[in-house]
N, C-alpha and C positions, 0 to 999 in steps of 0.2 A: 205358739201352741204350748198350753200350760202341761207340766207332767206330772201325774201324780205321785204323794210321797211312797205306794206300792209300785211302782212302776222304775221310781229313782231306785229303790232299795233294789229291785231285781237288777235292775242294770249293773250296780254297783258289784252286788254278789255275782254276776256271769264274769264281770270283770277280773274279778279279784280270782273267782275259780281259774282261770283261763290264765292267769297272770302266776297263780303256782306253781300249774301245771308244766308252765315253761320255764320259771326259773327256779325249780325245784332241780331240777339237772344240771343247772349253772352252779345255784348254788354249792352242792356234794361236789364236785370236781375244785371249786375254792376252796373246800373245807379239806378235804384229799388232799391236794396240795400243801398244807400245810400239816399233814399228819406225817408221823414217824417213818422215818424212808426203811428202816431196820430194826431186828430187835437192840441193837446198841443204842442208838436214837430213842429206841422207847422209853428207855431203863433212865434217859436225859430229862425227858420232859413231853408234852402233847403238844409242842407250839415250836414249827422249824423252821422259821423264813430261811435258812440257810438252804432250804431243798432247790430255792430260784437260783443260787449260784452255783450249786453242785451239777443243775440242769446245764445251767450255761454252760460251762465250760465242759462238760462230758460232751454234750452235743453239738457243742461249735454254734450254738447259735448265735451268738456276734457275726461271724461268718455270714450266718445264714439269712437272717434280718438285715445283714446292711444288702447282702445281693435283691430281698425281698423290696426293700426302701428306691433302691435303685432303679427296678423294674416298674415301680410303679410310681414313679415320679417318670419316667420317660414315657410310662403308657398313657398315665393320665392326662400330664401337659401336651402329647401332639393327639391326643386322642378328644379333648377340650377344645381345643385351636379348631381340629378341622370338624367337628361337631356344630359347633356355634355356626364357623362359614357355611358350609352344608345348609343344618337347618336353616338358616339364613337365605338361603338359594332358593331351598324348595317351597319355603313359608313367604315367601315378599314374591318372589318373581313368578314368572311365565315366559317356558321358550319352549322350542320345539325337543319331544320326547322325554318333558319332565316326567310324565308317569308310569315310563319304562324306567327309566335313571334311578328313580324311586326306589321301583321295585325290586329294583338289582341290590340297592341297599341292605331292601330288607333280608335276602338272601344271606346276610350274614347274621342275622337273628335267627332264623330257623333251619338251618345248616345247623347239626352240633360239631364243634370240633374232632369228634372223633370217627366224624367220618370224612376228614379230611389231613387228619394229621401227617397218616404213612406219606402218602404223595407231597404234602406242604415242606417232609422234612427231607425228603429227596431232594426238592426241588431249593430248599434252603440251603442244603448241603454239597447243589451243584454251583451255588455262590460263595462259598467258604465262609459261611454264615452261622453253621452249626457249634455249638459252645461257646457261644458271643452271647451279650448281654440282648441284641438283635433278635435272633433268633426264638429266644425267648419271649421279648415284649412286640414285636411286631407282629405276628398272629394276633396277640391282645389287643391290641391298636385297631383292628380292623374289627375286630368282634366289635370291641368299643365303639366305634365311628356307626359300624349299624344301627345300635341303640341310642346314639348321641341324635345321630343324624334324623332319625321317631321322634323320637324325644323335644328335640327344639325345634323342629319345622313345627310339631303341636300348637308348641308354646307362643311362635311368630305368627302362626295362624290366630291367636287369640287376643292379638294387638290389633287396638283399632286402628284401622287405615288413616283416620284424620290425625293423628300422630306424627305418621309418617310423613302425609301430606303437608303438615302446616312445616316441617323440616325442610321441604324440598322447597316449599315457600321462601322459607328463610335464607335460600342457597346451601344446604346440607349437601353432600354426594350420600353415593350409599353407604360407604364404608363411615362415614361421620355419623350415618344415624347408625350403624350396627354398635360403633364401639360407646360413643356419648349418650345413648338414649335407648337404645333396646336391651344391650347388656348391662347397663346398673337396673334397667327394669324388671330384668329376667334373674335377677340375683337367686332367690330362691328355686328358680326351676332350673340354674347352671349348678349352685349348692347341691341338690339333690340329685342332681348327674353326677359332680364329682364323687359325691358318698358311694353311687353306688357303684359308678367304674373305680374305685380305690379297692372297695371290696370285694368285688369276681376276680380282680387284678391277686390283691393279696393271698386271694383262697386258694388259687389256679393251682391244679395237681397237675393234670397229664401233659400240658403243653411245655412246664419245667423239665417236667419227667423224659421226656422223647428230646427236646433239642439240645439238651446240655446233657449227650451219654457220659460224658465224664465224669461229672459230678462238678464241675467245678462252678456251675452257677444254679445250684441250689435253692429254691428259694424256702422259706419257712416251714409252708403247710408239708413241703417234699421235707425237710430235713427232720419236724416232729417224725413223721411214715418210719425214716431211718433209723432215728432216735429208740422206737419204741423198738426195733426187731435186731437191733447190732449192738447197742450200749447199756440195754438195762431191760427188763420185766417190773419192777418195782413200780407200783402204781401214783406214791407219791412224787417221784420223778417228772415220773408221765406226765400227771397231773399238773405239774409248775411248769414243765414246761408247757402243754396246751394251753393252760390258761397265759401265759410269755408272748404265745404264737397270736390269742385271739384278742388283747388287750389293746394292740396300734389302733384297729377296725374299733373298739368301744371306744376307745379315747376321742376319735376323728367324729364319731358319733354324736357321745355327748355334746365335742367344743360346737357342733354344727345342727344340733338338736331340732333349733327352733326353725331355722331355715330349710331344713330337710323335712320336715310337718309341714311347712306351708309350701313348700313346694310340689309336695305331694300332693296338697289338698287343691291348690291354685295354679301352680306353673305350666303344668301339662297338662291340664283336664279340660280347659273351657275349648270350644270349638264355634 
């Protein structure tokens, strides 16, 4: 279908509106961050990279980014692992109560955490679990495995069966076709899973907040929260450090960019 060049030019312009819109608010908080944290700073110059270390170390974010790193390299590797199997199960096989099993799954997609938290941390805290790195990332694990487990049953459902078949031809078991031939196929629809359990993983406020009352496993988005009401008011602060907190998630973005588009577009969608 040809488009016309009125039609390109609108597209272009809604684009580009839409495209301000959102990082017009990005942008001011980069520029913030690098404006004068004081009037002694001002009287210096209008350009402070030095506000990212003054952030760091006021707020402990070293501290607080490696607990964040931590938590979500454990939630995402056993939350990947048993994702893949899972969907794996529910997309290839057939046995008795697959579409209750299912749906029990999904249950942790439309459950919000916080109507489960009081009781999860009770019950975390009657295993001596609470202020562990555990306590923290295994909730997440389980939210994660919901949406892993949606997610790649989709994508196994949209593999054609003579795939499979001509493998088991070949003498393949199952676990041979899952690891040699379905997961390098699936590359882009596992890509845009990890994106985006690193991200819910990384942003997570209230499940840091309740299982680690001491403070001592913190993770990022909780220590900005603290950052801004115990160590400072000063906006440029602020500023370097949100933008500190929100740059892992762009970076893992960008390096994953293309695979994370097509997986969106392709991995999970055919049925």
């Amino acid at each position: 279908m040809r488009v016309s060049p009125s039609e390109r030019t609108l597209n272009y312009a809604i684009l580009i509106f839409f495209s301000v819109v959102v990082l017009t608010p990005v942008f001011s908080i980069v520029v913030t961050a690098f404006a004068p944290a004081n009037a002694a700073a001002a009287r210096a110059g209008a350009f402070h990279p030095e506000n990212f270390a003054q952030a760091w170390v006021q707020g402990r974010f070293g501290t607080y980014m490696a607990t964040s790193v931590l938590i979500a390299v454990i939630v995402v590797s056993l939350a990947l692992v048993l994702s893949v199997m899972a969907g794996y199960a529910f997309g290839t096989m057939r046995f008795r109560g697959e579409q209750v099993l299912f749906y029990l799954f999904l249950l942790g997609i439309m459950v919000p955490s916080e109507a489960i938290i009081v009781p999860l941390f009770f019950d975390l805290r009657t295993f001596g679990l609470t202020d562990t790195p555990w306590a923290v990332a295994l909730p997440q694990v389980a939210q994660s495995i919901a949406f892993g487990t949606y997610w790649m049953r989709a994508y196994f459902k949209s593999v054609s069966p003579s795939i499979m078949d001509a493998a088991r031809v070949d003498g393949a078991s199952k676990g041979r076709i899952l690891v040699s031939i379905l997961v390098p196929m699936g590359r882009p629809a596992i890509t845009t899973m990890i994106v985006l359990m690193f991200m819910w993983t990384w942003n997570e406020f209230l499940i840091p907040l309740v299982m680690s009352p001491s403070g001592e496993f913190r993770t990022a988005p909780l220590g900005l929260a603290f950052f801004q009401g115990q160590y400072t008011q000063g906006t440029a602060l602020l500023a370097a450090a949100a933008v500190m907190v929100a740059l892992p998630v762009v970076i893992l973005y960008f390096l994953m960019q293309r695979h994370f588009i097509r997986g969106m577009l392709e991995g999970a969608v055919k049925e």
